[in-house]
C-alpha positions as CSV (number, residue, x, y, z in Angstrom):
1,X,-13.3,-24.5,-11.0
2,X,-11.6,-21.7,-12.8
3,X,-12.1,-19.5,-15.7
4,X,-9.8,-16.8,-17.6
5,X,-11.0,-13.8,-18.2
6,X,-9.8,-11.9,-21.3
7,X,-6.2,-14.3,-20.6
8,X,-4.9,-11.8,-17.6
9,X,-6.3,-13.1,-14.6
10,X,-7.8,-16.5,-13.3
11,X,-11.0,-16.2,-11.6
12,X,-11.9,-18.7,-9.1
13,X,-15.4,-19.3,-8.4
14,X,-15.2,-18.2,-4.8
15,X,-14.5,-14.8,-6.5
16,X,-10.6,-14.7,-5.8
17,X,-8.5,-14.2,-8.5
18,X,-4.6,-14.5,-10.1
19,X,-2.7,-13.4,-12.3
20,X,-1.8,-15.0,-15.6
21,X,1.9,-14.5,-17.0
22,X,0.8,-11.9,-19.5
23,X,-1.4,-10.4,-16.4
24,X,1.9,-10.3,-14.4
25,X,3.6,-8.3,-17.7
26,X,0.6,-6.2,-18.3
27,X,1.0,-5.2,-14.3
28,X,4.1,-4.4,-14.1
29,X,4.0,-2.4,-17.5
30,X,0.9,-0.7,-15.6
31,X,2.8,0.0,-12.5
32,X,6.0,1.5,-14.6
33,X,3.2,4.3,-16.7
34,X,1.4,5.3,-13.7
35,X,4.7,5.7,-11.9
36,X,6.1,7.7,-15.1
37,X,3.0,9.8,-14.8
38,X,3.1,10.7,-11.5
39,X,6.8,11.8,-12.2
40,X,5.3,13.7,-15.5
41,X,3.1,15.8,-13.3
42,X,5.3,16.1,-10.8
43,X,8.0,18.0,-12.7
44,X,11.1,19.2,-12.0
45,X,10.5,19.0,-7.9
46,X,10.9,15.4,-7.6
47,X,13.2,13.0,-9.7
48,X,14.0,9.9,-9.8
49,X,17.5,8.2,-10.3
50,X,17.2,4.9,-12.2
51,X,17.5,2.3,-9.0
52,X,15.2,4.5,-7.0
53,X,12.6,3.7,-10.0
54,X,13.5,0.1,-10.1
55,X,13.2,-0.3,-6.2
56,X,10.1,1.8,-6.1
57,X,8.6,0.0,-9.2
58,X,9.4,-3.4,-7.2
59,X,8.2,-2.7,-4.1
60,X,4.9,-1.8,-5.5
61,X,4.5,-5.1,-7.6
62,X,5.5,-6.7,-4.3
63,X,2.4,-5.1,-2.4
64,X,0.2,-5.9,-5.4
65,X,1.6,-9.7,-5.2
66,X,0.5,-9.8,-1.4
67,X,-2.6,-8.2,-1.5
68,X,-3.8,-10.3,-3.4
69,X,-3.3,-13.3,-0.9
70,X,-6.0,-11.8,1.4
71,X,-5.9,-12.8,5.0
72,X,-9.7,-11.6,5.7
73,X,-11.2,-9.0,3.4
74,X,-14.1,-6.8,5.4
75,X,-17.4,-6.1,3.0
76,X,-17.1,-2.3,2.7
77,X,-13.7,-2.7,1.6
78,X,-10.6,-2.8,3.7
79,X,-8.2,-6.2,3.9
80,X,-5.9,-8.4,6.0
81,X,-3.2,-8.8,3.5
82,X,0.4,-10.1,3.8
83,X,2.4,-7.4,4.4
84,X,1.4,-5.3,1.5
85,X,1.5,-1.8,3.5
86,X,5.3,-2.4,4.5
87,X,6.7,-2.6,0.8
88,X,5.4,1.1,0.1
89,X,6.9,2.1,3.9
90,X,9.6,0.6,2.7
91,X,10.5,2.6,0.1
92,X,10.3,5.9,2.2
93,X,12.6,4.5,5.0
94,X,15.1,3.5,1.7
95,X,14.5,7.0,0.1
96,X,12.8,9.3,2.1
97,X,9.5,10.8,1.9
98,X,9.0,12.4,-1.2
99,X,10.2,9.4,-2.9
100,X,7.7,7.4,-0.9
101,X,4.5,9.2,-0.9
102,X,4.5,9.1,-4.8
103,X,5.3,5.5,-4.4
104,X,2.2,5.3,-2.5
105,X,-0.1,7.3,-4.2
106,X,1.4,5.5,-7.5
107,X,-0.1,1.9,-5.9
108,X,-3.0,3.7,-4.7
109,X,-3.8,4.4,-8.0
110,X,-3.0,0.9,-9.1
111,X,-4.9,-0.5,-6.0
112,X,-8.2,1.1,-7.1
113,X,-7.6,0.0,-10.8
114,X,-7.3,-3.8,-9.7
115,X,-10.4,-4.2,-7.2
116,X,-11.9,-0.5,-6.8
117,X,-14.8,0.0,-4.5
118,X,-16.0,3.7,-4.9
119,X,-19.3,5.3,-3.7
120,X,-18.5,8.8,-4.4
121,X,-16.2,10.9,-6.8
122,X,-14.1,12.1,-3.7
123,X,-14.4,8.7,-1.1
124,X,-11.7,6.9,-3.5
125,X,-9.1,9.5,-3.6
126,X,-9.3,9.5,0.3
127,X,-8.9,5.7,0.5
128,X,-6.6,5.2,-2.5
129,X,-4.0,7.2,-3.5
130,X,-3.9,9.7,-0.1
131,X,-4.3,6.6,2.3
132,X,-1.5,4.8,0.3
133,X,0.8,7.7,-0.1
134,X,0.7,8.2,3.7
135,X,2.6,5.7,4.0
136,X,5.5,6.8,2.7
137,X,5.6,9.1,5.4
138,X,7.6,6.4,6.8
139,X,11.2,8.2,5.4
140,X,10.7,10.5,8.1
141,X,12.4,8.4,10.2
142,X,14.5,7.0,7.7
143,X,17.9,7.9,9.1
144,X,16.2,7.7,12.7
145,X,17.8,4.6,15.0
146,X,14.5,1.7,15.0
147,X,13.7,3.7,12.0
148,X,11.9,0.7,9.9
149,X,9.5,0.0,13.1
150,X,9.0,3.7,13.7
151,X,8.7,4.8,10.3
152,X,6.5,1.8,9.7
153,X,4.1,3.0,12.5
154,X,3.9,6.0,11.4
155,X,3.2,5.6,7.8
156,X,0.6,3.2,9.0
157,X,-1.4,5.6,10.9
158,X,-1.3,7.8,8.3
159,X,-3.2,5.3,6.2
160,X,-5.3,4.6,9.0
161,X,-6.7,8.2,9.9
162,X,-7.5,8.6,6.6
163,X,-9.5,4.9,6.6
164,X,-11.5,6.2,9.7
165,X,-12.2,9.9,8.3
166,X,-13.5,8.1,5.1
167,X,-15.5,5.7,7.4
168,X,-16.9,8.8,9.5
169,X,-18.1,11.2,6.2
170,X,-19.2,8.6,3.8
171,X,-20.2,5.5,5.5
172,X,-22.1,6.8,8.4
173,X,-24.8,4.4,7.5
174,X,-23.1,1.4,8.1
175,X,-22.8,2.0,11.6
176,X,-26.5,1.3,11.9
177,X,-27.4,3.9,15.2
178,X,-24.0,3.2,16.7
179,X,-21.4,5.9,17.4
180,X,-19.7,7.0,13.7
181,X,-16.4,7.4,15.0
182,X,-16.0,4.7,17.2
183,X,-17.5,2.3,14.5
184,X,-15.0,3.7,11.8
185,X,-12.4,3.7,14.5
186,X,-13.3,0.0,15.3
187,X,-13.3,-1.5,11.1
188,X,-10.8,0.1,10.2
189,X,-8.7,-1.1,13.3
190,X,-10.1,-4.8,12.4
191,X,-7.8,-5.0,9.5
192,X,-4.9,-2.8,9.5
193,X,-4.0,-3.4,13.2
194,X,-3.8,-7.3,12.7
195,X,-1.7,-6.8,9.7
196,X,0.6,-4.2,11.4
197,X,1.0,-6.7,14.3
198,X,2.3,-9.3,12.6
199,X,4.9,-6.8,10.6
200,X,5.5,-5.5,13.7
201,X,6.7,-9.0,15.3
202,X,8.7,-9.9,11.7
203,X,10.9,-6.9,12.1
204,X,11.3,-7.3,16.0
205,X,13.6,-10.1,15.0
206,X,17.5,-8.5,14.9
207,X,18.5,-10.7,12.2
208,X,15.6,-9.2,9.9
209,X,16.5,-5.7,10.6
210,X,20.1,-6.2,9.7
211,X,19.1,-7.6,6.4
212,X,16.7,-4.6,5.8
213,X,19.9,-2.4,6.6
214,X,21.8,-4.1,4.1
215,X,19.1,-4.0,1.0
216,X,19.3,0.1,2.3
217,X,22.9,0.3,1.8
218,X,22.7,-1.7,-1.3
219,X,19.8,1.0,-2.8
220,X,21.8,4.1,-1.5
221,X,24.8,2.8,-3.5
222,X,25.5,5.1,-6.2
């Protein structure tokens, strides 16, 4: 069975949920003031041409579009999602890092608005908008040769450390007697290392790289 709720998403009974067309319009008007924000407080140090806004604005309804076809999801948060994390990498190999760690901390933001899971005042900003905006650490390799798989790896650990130290300082009770570190090490890895894999094997193919390389020349066109 499924029920609306207030005409933006479509809750399933089994607790997933869609969104509606005006919940696809209200997103990506969301996405577009939170990225205008983070611009705003920004200032002058960072600005944003027009098509790095559209490709940056895209990317991130791309990730919210995947994430919400969850793989697995784990109970104290944390997801296998389809590919979500390589969007906001993405945008940092196509733009470099600055672009892509405002990206990311822009659907960090976003993320925690949709399905936020929060114990503390500080745990959310760790797993949010710092985990997501590591990953656009990724444009440090952008003009590297492999630089979508290494970029992609490293953006991903980013988000990853953060995940663990989050685990380590705020849900030490979970691990129940066990070893913090190597609990926190061990979730965290559950879920982003699956996902990564299978990324990882997508952009292994040539073909799939060249056609990355392409979208790349086709965003750095002026």
């Amino acid at each position: 069975m499924f029920k609306k709720l207030f005409d933006f998403l479509i809750v399933t009974d089994g607790g997933s949920y869609y969104p509606t067309v005006a919940g696809n319009i209200a997103l990506l008007l969301i996405i577009v003031l939170l990225f205008v924000a983070l611009l705003a407080l920004s200032g002058n140090k960072m600005k944003f041409n027009t098509k790095q806004l559209v490709f940056s604005a895209v990317a991130m309804t791309l990730a919210v579009v995947t994430s919400i076809f969850t793989v697995y999801e784990l109970p104290y948060g944390g997801s296998i999602t389809l590919f979500r994390m390589f969007f906001i990498c993405f945008i940092g190999y196509l733009y470099g890092t600055k672009v892509g760690v405002v990206t990311g901390a822009a659907y960090g933001i976003l993320d925690f608005i949709l399905k936020p899971y929060a114990i503390t005042l500080i745990q959310p900003l760790l797993d949010y908008p710092i985990a997501f905006a590591c990953l656009g650490l990724a444009g440090i390799f952008s003009k590297s040769k492999y630089g979508i798989i290494k970029g992609y790896l490293f953006g991903v650990a980013g988000r990853y450390i953060c995940h663990v130290l989050t685990g380590v300082i705020f849900f030490s009770e979970a691990a129940e007697g066990k070893n913090v570190l190597l609990y926190s090490l061990v979730y965290n890895g559950s879920y982003i290392v699956p996902e990564a894999i299978l990324t990882l094997l997508i952009l292994a193919i040539p073909a799939v790289r060249e056609g990355f390389t392409v979208v790349k020349k086709m965003a750095l066109e002026s």
